[in-house]
C-alpha positions in Angstrom: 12.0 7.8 -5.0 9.6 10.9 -5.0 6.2 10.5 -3.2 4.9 10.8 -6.7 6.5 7.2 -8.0 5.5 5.6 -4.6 2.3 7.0 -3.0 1.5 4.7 -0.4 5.5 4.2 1.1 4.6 6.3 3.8 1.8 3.8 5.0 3.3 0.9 4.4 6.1 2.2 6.9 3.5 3.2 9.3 2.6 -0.2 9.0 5.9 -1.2 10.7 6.1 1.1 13.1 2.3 0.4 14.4 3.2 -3.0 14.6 7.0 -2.5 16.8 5.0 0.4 18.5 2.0 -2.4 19.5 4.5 -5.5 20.5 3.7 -6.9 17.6 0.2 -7.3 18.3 -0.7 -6.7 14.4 -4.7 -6.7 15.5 -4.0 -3.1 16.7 -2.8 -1.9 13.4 -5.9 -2.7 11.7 -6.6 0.2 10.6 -3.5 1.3 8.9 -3.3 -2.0 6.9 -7.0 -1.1 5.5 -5.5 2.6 4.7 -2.6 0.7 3.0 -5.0 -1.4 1.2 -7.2 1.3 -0.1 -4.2 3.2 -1.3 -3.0 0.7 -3.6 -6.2 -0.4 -5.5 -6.4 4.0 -5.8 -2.7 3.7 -7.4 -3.5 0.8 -9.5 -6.9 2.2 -10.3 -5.5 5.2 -11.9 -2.7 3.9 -13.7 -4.1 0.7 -14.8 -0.9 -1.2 -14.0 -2.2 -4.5 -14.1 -3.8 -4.3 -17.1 -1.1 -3.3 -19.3 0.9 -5.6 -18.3 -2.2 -8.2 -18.9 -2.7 -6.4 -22.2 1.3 -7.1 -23.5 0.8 -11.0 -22.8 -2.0 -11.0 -25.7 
């Protein structure tokens, strides 16, 4: 899928390679996880995922 339909994909795989990179010591990634984080509440921030879907079950 495009960058477009999956913003954050490119963390989440730096994610995995921080972590093989750092023998596992997932500490050391810290700071990619929190980038990861703050990506998806952005996503779902501007599209409002959660809340439509919310919104349906009414």
């Amino acid at each position: 899928m495009p960058d477009k339909e999956e913003p954050c994909k490119r963390l989440a795989c730096a994610i995995q390679t921080c972590i093989q990179r750092n023998q596992f010591q997932q500490e050391r990634c810290n700071s990619v996880v929190r980038d990861l984080h703050r990506c998806c509440a952005d996503f779902y921030e501007r599209h409002e995922v959660v809340d439509a879907k919310l919104r349906a079950l009414d």
